[in-house]
C-alpha positions in Angstrom: 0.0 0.0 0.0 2.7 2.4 1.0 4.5 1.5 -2.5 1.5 2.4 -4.2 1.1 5.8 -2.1 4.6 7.0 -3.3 4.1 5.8 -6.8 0.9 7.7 -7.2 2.3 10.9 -5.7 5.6 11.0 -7.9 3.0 10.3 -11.3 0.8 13.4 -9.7 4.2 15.8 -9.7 5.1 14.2 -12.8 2.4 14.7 -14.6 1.5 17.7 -17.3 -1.4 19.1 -17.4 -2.1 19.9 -21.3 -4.5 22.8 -20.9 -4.3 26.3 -21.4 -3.8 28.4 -25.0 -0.1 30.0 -23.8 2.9 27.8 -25.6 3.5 24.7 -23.0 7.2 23.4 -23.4 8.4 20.9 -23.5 5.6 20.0 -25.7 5.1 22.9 -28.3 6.8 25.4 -30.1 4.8 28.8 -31.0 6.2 29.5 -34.9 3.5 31.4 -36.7 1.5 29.3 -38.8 2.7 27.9 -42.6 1.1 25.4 -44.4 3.4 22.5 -45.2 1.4 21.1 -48.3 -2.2 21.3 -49.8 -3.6 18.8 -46.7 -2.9 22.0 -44.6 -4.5 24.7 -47.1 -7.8 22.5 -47.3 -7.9 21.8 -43.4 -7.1 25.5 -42.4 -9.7 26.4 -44.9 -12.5 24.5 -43.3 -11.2 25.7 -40.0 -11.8 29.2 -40.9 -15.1 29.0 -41.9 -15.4 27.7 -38.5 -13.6 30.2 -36.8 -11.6 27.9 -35.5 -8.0 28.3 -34.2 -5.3 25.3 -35.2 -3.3 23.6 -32.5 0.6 25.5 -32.5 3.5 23.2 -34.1 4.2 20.3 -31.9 7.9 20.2 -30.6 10.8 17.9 -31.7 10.5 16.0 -28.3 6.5 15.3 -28.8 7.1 14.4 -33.3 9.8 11.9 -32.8 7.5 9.7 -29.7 4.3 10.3 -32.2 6.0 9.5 -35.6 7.6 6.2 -34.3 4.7 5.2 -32.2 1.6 5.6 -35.2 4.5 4.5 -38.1 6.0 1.6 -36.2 4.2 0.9 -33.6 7.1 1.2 -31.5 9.1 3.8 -29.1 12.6 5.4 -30.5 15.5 4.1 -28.2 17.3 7.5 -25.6 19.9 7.4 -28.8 17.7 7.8 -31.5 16.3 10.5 -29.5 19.3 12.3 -28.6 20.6 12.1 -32.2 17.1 13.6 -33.4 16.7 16.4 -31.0 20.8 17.2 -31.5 20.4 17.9 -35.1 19.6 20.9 -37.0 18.9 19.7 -40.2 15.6 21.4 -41.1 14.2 18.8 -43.1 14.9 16.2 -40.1 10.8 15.3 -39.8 10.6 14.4 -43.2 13.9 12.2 -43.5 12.9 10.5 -40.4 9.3 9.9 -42.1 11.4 8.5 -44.7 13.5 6.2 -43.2 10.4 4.8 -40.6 8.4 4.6 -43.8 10.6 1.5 -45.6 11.6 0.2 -41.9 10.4 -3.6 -41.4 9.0 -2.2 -38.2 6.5 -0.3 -40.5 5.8 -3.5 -42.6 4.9 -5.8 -39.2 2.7 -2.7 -37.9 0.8 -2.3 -40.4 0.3 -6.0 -41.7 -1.3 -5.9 -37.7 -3.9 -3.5 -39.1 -4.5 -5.2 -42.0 -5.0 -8.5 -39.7 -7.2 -6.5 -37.6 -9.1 -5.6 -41.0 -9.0 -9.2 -42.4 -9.8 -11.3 -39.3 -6.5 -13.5 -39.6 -7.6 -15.6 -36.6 -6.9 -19.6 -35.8 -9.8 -20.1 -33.9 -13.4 -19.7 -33.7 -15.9 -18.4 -35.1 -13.3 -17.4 -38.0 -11.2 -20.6 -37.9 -9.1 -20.1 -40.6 -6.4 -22.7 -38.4 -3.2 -22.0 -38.2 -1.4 -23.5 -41.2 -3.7 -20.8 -43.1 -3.0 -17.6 -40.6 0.9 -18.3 -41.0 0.3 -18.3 -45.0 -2.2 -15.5 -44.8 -0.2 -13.1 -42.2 3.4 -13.4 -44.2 1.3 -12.8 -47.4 0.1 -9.2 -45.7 3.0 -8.3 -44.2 5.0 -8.8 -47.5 2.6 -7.0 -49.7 2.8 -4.0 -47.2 6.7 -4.1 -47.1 6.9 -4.7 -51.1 4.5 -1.9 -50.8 2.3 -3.6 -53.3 0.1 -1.4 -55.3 -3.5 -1.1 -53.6 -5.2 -1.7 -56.4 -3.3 -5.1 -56.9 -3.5 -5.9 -53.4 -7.6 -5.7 -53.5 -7.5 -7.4 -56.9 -5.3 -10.5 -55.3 -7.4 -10.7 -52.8 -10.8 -11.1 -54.8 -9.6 -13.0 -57.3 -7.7 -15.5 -56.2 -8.6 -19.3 -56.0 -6.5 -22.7 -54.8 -5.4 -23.9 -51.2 -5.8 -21.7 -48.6 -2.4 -23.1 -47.8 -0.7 -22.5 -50.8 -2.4 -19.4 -51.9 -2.5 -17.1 -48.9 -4.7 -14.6 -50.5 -7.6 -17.1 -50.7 -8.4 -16.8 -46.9 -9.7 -13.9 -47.8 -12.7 -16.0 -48.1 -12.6 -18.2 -45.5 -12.0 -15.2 -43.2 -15.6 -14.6 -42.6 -18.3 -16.1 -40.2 -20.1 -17.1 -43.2 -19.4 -18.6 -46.8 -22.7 -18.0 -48.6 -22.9 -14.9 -51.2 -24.3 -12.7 -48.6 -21.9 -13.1 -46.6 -19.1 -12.7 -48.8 -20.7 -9.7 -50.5 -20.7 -8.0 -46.9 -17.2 -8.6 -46.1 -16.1 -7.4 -49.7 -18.2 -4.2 -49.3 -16.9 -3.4 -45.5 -13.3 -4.5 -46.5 -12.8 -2.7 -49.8 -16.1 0.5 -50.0 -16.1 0.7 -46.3 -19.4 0.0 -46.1 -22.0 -1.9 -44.6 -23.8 -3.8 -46.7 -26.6 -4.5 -44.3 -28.0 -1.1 -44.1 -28.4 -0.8 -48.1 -32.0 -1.8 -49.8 -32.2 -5.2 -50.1 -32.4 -5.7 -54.3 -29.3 -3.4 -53.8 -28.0 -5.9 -51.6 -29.0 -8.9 -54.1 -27.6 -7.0 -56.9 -24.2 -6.9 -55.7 -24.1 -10.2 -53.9 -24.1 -11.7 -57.7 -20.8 -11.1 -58.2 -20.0 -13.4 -55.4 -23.0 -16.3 -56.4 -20.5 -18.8 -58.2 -17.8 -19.2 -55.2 -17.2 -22.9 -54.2 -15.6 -24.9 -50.9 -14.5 -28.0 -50.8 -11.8 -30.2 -48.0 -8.7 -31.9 -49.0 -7.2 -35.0 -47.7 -4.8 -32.5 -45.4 -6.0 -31.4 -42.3 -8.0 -28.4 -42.3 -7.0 -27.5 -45.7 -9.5 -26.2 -47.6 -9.6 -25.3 -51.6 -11.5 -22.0 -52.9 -12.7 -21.9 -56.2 -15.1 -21.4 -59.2 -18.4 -23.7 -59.5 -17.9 -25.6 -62.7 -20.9 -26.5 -63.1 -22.4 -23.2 -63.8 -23.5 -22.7 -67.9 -25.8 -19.6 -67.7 -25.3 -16.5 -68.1 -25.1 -14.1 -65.1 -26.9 -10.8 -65.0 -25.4 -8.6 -62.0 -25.4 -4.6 -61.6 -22.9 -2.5 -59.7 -23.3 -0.5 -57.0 -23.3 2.5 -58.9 -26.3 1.0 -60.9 -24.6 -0.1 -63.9 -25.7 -3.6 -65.2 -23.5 -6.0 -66.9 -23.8 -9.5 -68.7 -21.4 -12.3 -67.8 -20.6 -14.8 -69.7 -20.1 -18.4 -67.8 -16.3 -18.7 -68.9 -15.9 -15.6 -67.0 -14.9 -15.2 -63.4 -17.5 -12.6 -62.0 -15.4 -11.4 -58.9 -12.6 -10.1 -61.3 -15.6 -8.4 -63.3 -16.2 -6.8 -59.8 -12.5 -6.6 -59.1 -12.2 -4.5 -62.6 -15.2 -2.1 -61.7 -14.0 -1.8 -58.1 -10.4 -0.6 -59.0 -11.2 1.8 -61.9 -9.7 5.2 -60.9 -13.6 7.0 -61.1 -14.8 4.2 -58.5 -16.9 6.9 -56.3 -15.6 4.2 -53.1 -12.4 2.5 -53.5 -9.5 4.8 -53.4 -12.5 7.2 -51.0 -12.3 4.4 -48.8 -8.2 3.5 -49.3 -7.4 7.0 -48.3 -9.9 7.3 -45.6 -9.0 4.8 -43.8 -5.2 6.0 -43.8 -6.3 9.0 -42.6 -8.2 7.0 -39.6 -5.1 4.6 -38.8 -2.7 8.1 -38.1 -5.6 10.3 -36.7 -7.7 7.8 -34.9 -10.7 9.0 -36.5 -11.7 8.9 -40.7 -12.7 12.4 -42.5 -15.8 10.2 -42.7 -16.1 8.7 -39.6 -16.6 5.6 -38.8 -14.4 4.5 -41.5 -15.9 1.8 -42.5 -19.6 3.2 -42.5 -19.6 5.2 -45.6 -22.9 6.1 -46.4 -24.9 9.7 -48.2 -26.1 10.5 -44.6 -22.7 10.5 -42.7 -20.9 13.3 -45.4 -17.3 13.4 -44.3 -16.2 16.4 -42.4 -13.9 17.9 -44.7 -15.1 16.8 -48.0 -12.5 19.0 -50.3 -9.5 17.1 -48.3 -10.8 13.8 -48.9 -11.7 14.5 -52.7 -7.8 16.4 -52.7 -6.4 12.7 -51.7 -8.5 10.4 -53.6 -7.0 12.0 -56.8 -3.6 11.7 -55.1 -3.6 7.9 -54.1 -4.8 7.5 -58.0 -2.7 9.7 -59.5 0.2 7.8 -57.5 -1.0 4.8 -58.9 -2.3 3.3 -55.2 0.9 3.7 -54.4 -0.3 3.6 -49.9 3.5 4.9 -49.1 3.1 8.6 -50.9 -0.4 9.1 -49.0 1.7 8.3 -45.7 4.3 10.5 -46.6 1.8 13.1 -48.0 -0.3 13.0 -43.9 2.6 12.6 -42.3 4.8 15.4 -43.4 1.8 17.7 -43.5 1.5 20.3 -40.3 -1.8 19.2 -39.5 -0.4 16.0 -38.4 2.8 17.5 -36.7 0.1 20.2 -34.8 0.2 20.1 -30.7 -2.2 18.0 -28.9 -3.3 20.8 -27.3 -6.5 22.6 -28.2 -6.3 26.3 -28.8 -10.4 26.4 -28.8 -13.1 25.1 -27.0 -15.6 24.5 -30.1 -17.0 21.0 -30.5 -16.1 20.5 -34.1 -12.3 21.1 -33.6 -12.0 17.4 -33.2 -13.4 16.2 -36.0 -11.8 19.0 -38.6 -8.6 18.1 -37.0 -7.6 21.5 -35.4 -5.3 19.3 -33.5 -3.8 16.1 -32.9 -6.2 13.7 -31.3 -5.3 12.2 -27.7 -5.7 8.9 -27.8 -4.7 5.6 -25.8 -1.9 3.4 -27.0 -3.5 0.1 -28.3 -2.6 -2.9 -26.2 0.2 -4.4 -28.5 2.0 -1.0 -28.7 1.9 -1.0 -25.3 2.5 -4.1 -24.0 5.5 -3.4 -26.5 6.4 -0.7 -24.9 6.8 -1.5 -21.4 9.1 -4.6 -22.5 11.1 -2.1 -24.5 12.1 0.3 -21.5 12.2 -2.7 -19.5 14.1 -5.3 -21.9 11.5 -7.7 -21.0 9.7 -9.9 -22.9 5.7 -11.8 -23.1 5.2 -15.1 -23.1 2.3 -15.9 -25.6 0.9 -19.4 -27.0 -2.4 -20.8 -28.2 -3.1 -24.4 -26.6 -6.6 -24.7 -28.5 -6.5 -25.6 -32.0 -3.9 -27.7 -32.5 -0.9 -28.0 -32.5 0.1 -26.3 -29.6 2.1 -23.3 -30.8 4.6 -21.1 -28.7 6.1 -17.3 -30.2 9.6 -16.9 -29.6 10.4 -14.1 -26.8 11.9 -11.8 -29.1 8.6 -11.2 -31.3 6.9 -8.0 -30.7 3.7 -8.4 -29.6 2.0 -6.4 -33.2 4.0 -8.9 -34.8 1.5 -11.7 -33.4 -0.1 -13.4 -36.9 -3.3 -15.0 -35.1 -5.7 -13.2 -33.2 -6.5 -16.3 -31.1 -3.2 -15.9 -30.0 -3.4 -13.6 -26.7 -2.9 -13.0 -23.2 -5.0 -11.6 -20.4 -3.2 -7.7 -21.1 -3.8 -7.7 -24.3 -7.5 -8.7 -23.9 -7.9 -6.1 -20.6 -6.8 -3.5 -23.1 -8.9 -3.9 -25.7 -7.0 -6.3 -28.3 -9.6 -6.8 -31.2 -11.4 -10.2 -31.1 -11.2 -10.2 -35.4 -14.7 -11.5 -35.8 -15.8 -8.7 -37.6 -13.8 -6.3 -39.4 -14.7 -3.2 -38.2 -12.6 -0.3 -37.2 -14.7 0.2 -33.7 -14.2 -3.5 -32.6 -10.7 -2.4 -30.8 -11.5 -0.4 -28.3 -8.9 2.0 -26.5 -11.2 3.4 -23.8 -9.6 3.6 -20.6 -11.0 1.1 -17.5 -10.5 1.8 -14.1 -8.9 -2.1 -14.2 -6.6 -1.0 -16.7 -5.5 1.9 -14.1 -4.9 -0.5 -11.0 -3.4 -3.0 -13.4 -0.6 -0.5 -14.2 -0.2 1.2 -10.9 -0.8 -2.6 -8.6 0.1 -5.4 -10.4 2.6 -7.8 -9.7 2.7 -8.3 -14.0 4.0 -4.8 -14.4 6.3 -4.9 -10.7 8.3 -7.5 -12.0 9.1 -6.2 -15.4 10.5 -2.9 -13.4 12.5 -4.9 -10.7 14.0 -7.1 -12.6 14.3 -5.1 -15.7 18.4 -5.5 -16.2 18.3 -2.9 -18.9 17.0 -0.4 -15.6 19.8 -1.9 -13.6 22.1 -0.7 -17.2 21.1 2.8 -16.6 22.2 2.8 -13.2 25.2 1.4 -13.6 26.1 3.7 -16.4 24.9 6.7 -14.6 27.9 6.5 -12.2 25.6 7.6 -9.3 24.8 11.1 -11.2 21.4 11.3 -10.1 20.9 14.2 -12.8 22.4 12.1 -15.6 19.7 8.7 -14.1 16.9 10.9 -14.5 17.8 12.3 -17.9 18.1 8.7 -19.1 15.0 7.8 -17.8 12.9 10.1 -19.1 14.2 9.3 -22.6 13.2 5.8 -22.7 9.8 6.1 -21.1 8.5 9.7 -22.3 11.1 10.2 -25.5 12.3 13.7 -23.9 14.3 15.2 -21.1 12.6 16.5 -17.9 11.8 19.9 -17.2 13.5 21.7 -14.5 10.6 21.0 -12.2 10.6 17.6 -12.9 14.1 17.4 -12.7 13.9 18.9 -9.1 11.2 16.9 -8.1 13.3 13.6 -9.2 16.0 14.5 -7.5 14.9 15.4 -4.1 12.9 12.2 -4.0 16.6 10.3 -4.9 17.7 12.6 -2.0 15.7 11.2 0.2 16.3 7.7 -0.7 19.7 6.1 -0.2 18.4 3.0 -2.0 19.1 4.4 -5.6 17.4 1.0 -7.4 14.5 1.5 -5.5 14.3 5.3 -6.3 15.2 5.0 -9.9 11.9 1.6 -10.2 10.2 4.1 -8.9 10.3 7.2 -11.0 10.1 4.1 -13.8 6.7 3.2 -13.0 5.2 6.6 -12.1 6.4 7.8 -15.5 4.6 4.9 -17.0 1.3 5.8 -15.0 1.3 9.2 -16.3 -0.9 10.3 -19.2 2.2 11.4 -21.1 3.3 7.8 -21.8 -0.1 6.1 -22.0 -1.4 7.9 -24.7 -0.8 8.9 -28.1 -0.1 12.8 -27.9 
């Protein structure tokens, strides 16, 4: 009780209260405001009709913790920190964007997302098994390091028939709770329009669940294999009509899904690249221009319809190349804008007059605390067979099966990947997730017997200033302020036990908001 007393009153003092519309350092810097790129023109714009006020320029110490976390999924080491806030090379964002942009640690993020997306999951009511999610997940995570065209990546996916073993991109359609054309039709919509099939008229509905009518299953003599494929058997003509009305004629030689495939990828498609870029958008901001992302309908109009137009033409004109539309958000100012609100008007949020607040999902964090810690989770799935351990030294958004978990993950909101949808993580904050953090013997003995910890003592030479500089840069990717610093120090005054001081500054710096949420 008495540990948990002093932890909460050091993560009190430590704490920073983002409030207020004067410049708050370390956290923002107050240059006057300059677009970066069109993104900037079109958001300003909106904001002005608004009368709102955009957030001031976030600082180095904030850009280099936010651009690792939402492009890797991952915190920069207290080097690649130092090195980044040492420089004065004025185009040091957009190298860095650069270089995280082609890292692997981009690749095995964002094949997570695309997992989350997909439902790659062993287990029921999905059960792909996990010959298939092995297949499947290094099939996602090498399109996204190839960088594999979008339009090519949709098209693979639809199109493709065989083993689900051998051809990965089949389990598109086996990663769905149902294999009849409705079903499929629903999951294609969600995955590729983002929208939800269910709400549209039902001979809407019928219409484009044609394209999807001739899809066959059958079982192989291997266990659990299963082959997708075209029915044979079929000799009539099919009549079918796009969801922007249009009908067409298909001949029974010809596989209707690349029909759809070819109509769903043509540059004027009113919801493919809409949808590609909106998403995008959602994955670095936490919320879509149209949001939900994946509920795309007339009656929920995005909130800044001349930016979404101004990057659909972009992602076509690259050729769905998904790497320039990163680049493109990412070295724009309205993602490098402070966290903290310069207005109090209700629509700020969603016409991104600054950067969203927002939890860290429970990979990236799980990941994190190993990181500062050098520790490592112990994950394995005992149900379906065979029983299958992950190595220690996988990151934990490098797991391929979503039946693979752990009771952290699933107290902080890990995705079940039964249905696709963006909403079915959920990063709200629980008062179970607070004691967990603050109580726990989970997160106690990662601090205590964290060797890299014991490291920064030992290299710290008994410099209490130099200990506290250190640990501040793993945990919160900055140096303290002079209060902090004071604060720090008198409380390693005051204890001669410098382990036990320095584990606790640890895990009061991981309690505070600063490190739990995106910022």
């Amino acid at each position: 009780m008495r540990r948990s007393i002093i932890l909460f009153a050091v993560a009190v003092l430590c704490s920073v209260c983002f409030a207020g519309s004067a410049i708050v350092n370390p956290f923002e810097v107050g240059s006057q405001y300059a677009a970066y790129n069109e993104i900037d023109n079109l958001v300003v714009a909106a904001l002005k009709k608004k009368k709102i006020a955009p957030a001031n320029l976030c600082s180095d110490h904030v850009f280099i913790r936010r651009v690792y976390l939402d492009v890797t999924g991952a915190l920069p080491s207290p080097q690649q920190v130092r090195k980044f806030l040492a420089s004065t090379d004025a185009a040091k964002r957009a190298k860095l964007i650069d270089a995280l942009l082609t890292s692997e640690e981009f690749a095995g993020y964002y094949s997570l997302k695309w997992c989350d997306l997909l439902r790659v999951k062993a287990e029921f009511p999905i059960n792909l098994w996990p010959n298939a999610v092995q297949a499947y997940h290094r099939w996602i995570t090498g399109a996204v390091e190839k960088n594999m065209p979008y339009d090519r990546f949709a098209r693979e996916l639809l199109t493709s028939s065989g083993s689900n073993f051998r051809v990965p991109q089949v389990n598109f359609y086996r990663a769905m709770q149902g294999h009849n054309r409705s079903s499929i039709a629903s999951v294609a919509a969600l995955t590729f329009m983002g929208v939800r099939l269910e709400k549209w008229p039902e001979n809407k509905r019928s219409e484009m669940e044609a394209f999807f009518s001739r899809i066959a299953f059958k079982g192989t003599a291997e266990w659990k294999e299963e082959i997708v494929y075209l029915d044979p058997a079929v000799t009539d003509q099919l009549k079918a009509v796009f969801p922007d009305g249009k009908t067409v004629t298909i001949a029974p030689d010809k596989d209707p899904r690349k029909v759809f495939a070819d109509w769903l990828t043509e540059s004027k498609n009113p919801w493919f690249a809409r949808n590609g870029v909106n998403r995008i958008w959602a994955w670095l901001f936490g919320r879509g221009i149209i949001h939900q992302p994946d509920d795309i309908r007339p009656d929920n109009p995005p909130s800044n319809p001349e930016l979404l137009v101004f990057l659909e033409k972009e992602f076509v004109k690259a050729k769905y190349d998904t790497r320039h539309i990163f680049r493109l958000i990412l070295n724009s100012r309205t993602y490098q804008q402070s966290s903290i609100m310069q207005t109090d008007n209700p629509q700020a949020e969603a016409l991104f007059a600054y950067y969203p607040v927002r939890r860290l999902g429970a990979e990236v964090l799980i990941d994190a605390l190993c990181f500062i810690t050098g520790s490592s989770e112990r994950y394995s799935s005992a149900i379906p067979e065979p029983f299958s351990f992950i190595p220690k030294v996988n990151r934990s958004v490098d797991l391929a099966d979503g039946s693979t978990t752990s009771q952290f993950l699933e107290m902080f909101g890990r995705p079940a990947r039964d249905t696709g949808l963006f909403s079915e993580r959920n990063n709200k904050p629980t008062d179970t997730q607070r004691l967990h953090m603050l109580n726990s013997t989970h997160i106690q003995k990662k601090i205590e017997s964290s060797g890299k910890i014991k490291q920064y003592v030992k290299a710290s030479k008994k410099n209490h200033k130099r200990l506290i500089r250190l640990i501040y840069s793993s945990v919160l990717s900055r140096y303290p302020t002079r209060d902090e610093n004071a604060i720090a120090l008198k409380y390693f005054q005051n204890n001669k036990k410098i382990n036990e001081a320095t584990n606790d500054l640890v895990w009061a710096l991981i309690n505070t908001k600063e490190f739990l949420y995106r910022h």
